[in-house]
C-alpha positions as CSV (number, residue, x, y, z in Angstrom):
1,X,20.5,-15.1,9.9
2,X,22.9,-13.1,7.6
3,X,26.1,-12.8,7.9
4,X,28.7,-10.6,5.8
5,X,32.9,-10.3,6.7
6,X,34.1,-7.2,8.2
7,X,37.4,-6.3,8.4
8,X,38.7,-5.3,12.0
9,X,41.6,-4.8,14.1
10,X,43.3,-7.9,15.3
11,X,41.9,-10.1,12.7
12,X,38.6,-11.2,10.5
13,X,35.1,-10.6,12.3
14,X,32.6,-12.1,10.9
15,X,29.3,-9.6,10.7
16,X,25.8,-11.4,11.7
17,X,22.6,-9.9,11.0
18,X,19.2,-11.3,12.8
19,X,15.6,-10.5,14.0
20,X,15.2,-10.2,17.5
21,X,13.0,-13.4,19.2
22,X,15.4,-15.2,17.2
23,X,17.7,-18.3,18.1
24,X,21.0,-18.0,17.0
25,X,23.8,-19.7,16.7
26,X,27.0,-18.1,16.1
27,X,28.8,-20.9,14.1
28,X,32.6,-20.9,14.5
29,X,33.2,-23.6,11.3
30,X,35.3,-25.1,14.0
31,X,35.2,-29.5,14.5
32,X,36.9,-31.6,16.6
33,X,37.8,-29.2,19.5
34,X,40.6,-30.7,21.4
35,X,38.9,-32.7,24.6
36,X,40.9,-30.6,26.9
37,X,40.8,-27.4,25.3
38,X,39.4,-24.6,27.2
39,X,36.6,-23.1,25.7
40,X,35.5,-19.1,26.6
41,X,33.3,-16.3,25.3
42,X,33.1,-12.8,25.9
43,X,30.3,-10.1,25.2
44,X,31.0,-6.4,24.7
45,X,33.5,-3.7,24.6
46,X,34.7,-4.3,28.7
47,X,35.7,-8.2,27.1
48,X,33.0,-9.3,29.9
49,X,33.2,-13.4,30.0
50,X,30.0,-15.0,29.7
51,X,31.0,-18.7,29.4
52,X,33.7,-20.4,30.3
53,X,34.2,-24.3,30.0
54,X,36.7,-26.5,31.7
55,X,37.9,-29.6,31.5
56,X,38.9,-30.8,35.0
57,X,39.8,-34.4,35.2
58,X,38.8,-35.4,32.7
59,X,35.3,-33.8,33.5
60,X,33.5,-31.0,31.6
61,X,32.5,-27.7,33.3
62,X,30.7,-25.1,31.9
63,X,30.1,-22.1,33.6
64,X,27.5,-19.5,32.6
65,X,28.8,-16.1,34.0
66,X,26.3,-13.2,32.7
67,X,23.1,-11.9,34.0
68,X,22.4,-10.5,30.8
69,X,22.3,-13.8,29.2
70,X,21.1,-15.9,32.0
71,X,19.4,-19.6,30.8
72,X,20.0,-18.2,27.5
73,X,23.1,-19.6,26.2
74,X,24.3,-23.0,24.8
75,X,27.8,-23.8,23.9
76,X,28.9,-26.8,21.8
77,X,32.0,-28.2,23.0
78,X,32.8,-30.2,19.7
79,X,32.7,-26.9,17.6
80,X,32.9,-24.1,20.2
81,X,29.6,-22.6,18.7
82,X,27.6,-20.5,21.2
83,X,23.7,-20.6,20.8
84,X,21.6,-17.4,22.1
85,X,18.0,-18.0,21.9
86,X,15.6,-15.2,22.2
87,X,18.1,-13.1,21.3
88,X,17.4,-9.2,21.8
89,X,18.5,-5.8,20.5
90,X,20.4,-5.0,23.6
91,X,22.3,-8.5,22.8
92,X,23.6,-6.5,19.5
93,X,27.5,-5.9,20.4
94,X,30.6,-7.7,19.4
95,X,31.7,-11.9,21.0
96,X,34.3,-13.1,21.3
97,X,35.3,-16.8,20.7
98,X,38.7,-17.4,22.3
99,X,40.2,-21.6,22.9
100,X,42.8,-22.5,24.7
101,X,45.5,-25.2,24.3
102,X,49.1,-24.7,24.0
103,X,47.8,-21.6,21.9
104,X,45.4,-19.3,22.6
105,X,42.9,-18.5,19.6
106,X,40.8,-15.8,18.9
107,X,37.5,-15.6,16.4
108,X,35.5,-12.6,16.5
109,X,31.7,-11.6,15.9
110,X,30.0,-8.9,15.5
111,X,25.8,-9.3,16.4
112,X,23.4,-6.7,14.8
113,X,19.9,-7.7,16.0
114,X,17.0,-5.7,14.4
115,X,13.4,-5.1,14.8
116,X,10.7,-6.7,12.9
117,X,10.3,-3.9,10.1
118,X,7.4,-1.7,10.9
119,X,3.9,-2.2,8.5
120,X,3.2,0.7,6.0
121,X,0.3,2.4,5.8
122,X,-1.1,4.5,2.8
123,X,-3.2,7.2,2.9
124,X,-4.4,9.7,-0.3
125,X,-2.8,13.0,-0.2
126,X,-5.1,14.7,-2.9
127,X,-6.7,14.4,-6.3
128,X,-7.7,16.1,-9.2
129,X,-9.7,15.1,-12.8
130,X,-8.4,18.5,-14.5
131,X,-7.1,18.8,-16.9
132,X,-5.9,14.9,-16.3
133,X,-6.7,12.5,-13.7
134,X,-4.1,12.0,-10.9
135,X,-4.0,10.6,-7.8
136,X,-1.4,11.4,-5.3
137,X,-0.8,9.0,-2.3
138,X,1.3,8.8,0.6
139,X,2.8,6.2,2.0
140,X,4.2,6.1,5.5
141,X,5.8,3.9,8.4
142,X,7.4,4.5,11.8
143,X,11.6,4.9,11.4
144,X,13.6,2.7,12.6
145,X,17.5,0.9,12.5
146,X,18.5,0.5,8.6
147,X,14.8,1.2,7.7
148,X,14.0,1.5,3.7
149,X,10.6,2.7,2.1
150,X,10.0,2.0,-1.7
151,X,7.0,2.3,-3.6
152,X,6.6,-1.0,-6.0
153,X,5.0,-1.0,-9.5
154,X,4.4,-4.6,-10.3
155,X,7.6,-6.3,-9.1
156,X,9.9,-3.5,-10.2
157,X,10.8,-0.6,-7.7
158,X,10.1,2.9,-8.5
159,X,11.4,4.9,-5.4
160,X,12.8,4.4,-2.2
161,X,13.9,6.1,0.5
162,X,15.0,6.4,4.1
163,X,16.1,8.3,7.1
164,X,18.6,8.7,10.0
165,X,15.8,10.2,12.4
166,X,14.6,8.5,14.3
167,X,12.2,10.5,16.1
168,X,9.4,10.5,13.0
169,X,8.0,9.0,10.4
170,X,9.6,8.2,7.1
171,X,7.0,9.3,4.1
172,X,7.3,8.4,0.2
173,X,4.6,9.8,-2.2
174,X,3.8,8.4,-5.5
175,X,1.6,9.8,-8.2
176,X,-0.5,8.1,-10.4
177,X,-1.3,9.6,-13.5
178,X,-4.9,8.3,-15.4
179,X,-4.7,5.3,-12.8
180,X,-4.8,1.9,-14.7
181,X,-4.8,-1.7,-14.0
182,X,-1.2,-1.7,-12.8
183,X,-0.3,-3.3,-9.2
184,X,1.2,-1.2,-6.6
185,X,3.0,-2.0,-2.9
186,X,4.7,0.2,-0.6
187,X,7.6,-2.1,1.2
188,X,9.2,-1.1,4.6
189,X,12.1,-3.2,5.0
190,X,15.6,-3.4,7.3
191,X,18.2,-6.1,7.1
192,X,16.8,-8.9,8.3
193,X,12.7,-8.5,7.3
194,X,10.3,-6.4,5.5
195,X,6.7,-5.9,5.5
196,X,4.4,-5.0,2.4
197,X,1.1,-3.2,1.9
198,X,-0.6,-3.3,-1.6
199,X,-2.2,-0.1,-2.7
200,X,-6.1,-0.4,-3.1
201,X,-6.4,2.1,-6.4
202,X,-10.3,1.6,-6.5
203,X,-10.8,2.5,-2.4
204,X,-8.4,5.3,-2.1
205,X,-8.4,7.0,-5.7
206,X,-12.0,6.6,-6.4
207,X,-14.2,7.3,-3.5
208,X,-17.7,6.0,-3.3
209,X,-19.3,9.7,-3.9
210,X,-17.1,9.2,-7.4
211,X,-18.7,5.8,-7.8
212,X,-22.2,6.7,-6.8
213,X,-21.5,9.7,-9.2
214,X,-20.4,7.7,-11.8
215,X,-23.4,5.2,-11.7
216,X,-25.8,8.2,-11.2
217,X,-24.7,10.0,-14.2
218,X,-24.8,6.4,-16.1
219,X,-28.1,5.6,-15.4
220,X,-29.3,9.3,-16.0
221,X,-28.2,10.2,-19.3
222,X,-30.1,7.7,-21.2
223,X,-33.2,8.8,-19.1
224,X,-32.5,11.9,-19.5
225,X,-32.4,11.9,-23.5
226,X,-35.6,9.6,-23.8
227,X,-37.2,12.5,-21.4
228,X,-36.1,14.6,-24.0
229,X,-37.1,12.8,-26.6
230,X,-40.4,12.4,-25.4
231,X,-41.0,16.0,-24.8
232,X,-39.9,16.9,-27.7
233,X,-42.0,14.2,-29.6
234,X,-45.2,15.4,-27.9
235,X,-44.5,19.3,-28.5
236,X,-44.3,18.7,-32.2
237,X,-47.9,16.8,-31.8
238,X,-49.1,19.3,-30.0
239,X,-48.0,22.2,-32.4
240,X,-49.4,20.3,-35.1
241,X,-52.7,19.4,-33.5
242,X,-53.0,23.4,-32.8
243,X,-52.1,24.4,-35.8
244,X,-54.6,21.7,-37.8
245,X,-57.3,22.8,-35.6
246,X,-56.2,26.7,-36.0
247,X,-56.8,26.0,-39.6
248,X,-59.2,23.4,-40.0
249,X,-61.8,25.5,-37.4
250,X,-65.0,27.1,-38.9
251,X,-65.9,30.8,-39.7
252,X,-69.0,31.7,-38.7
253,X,-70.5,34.8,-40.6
254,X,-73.9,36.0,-39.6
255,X,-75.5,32.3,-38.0
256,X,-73.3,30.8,-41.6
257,X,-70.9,28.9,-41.0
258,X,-68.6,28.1,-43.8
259,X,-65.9,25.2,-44.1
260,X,-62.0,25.9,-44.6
261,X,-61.5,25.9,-48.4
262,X,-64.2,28.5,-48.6
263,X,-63.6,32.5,-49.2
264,X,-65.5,35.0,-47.0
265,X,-66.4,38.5,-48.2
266,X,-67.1,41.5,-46.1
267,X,-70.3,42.3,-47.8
268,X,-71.1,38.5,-49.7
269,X,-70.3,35.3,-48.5
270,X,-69.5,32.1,-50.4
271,X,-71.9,30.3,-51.3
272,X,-69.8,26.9,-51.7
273,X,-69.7,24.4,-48.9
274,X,-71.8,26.0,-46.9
275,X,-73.8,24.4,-44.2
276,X,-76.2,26.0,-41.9
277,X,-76.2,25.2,-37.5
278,X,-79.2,27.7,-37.1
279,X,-81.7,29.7,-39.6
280,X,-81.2,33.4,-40.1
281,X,-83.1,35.4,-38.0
């Protein structure tokens, strides 16, 4: 439970702060409470007594007035300390501690009881590779009393903000430029508790079509130049083989047929190399 002074009319209340489900126990810093003393506390702005405890010979009697607060209230008489357990928002309002002697006291306290902070969610908003990589996120949680939303980059806060509607949904983007290694969180928090949900960079800014793509395109560009390679490889062979046999193939000239490093005439053939595959006929 927090507590903070706030100054009011007719004295020093004393501000508490706490999460509803609670126990609380609105310490008055009082001990030693004379024996006799009588002993009350009021809830609200009507003043309406919830406990009352006398002392009537010499016998203590506490009485428990409210409906609101029925079986829920405890009252030290040493101290004059009232507890509350499972203490609501509709409990949130202002008490009032007065004892009576030969002089009448008067302590007040003023009861804010919250909500447990809603959980954020995060969703991706859009992204683009070009001309540079960013990512843009949202992240979002239902409003509520004193409600905060920040975006977290390691341990250091990087935005924050909140809303007075409460109808809607409070929303806080954050863009992430060339997304690195860094550690993100998008805190809701009020008063009294706060909840955190850490940004998965790898589920939300790289999808698994970009994964798959990634490790398609990985796998295939090696292939891809070895095909290459290869094609290319046994193109040039098979130029060369066609251009050795283009030029390494026999003339034949009337039944003759005469090897490569020999000269052909139109009228007289040479007579060098010259080998025969039939007689002349």
């Amino acid at each position: 439970m927090k507590s903070a002074l706030l100054c009011s009319a007719g004295g020093e209340a004393v501000r508490l702060q706490e999460l509803e489900g609670n126990t609380v126990t609105i310490h008055t810093g009082l001990t030693g409470v004379q024996s006799d003393a009588q002993i009350l506390w009021f809830y609200g702005p009507e003043n309406k007594k919830i406990v009352n405890s006398l002392v009537i010979k010499g016998e203590t009697k506490p009485f428990y007035d409210s409906e609101r607060f029925r079986d829920r209230l405890q009252l030290n008489r040493n101290s004059g300390s009232l507890t509350i357990t499972n203490i609501s928002r509709e409990d949130s309002g202002v008490y009032k501690l007065q004892i009576i002697t030969e002089n009448r006291s008067n302590w007040i306290y003023r009861i804010e009881v919250y909500a447990p902070a809603p959980t954020p969610t995060i969703s991706l908003k859009k992204k683009h590779t070009f001309p540079r990589e960013i990512c843009v996120l949202v992240c979002s949680v239902e409003n509520g009393k004193d409600v905060n939303l920040s975006w977290y980059e390691e341990k250091e806060r990087i935005s924050t903000t909140n809303s007075t509607d409460f109808s809607g949904n409070i929303s806080l983007p954050l863009n992430i430029t060339n997304p690195n290694n860094s550690t993100y969180t998008c805190v809701a928090a009020n008063p009294v508790n706060n909840q955190t949900t850490p940004l998965n960079i790898t589920e939300l800014c790289y999808t698994n079509t970009d994964s798959k793509s990634m490790v398609l395109i990985a796998v295939l560009t090696p292939v891809g130049l070895i095909a290459v390679a290869v094609f290319a490889v046994a193109g040039a062979c098979y130029w060369k083989k066609k251009t050795r046999r283009g030029s390494s193939a026999p003339e034949r000239y009337n039944g003759i047929k005469y090897s490569p490093g020999s000269q052909q005439n139109d009228t007289q053939p040479c007579e060098p190399s010259v080998s025969f595959e039939s007689e002349i006929v």
